[in-house]
C-alpha positions, 0 to 999 in steps of 0.5 A: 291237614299238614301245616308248612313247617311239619317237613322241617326235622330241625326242631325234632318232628318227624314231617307226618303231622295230620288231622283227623276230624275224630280226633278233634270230635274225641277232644270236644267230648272229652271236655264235654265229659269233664264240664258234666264232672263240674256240673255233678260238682256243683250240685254237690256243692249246692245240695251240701250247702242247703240249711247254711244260707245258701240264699240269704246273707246270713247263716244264723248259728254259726260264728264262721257263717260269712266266711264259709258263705264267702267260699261257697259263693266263690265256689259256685262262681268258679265252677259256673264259669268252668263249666262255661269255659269247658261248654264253649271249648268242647263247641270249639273243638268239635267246630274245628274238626268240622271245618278243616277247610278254614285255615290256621288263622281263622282255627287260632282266632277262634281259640283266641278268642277263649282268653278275652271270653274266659279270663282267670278268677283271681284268687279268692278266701283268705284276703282280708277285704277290709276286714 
């Protein structure tokens, strides 16, 4: 792959940009690697979190017991969302290298199309929600 502007020296590259399919394989499994990191996370989470109401509205005992159930339903919403993110990534990255016939339009549409699937959490813990 070279792209049209690679031979210009004006912005500082040297002209030989190229692609490879194993390098576009690597990354996907790289983000492959990381989702399965967030994934082990997330059963950690979840197995520390058993006994403290993980299931129920309450935890019986514990005066911060809302609050820390608020956090972990946070938690676990994020990673679940991460790792999502990362399984949909790795399947564009490997996507790409697998189609170097598409042009860059399409390759970039494809990756745009993360945002509008993906948006950032906003933050959670510490607002006051009307409490």
């Amino acid at each position: 792959m070279r792209l049209a502007s690679a031979d210009k020296e004006d912005n500082g590259w040297s002209g030989d940009l190229k692609s490879e399919r194993t390098a576009w394989t690597m990354a996907g499994g790289s983000v492959g690697e990381l989702r399965g990191d967030i994934r082990k996370a997330l059963g950690t989470l979840e197995k520390t979190q058993e006994g403290l109401g993980s299931g129920s509205d309450t935890v019986d005992g514990v005066q911060s017991g809302a609050a820390q159930l608020e956090v972990y339903r946070s938690w676990k919403r994020y990673l679940e969302d991460v790792s999502g993110r990362c399984g949909t990534l790795r399947t564009q990255l490997e996507k790409a290298g697998d189609d170097h016939d598409m042009n860059d339009a399409d390759v970039r549409k494809a990756f745009d199309g993360l945002e509008g699937r993906y948006k950032d959490t906003p933050a959670v813990g510490g607002q006051d929600q009307g409490r």
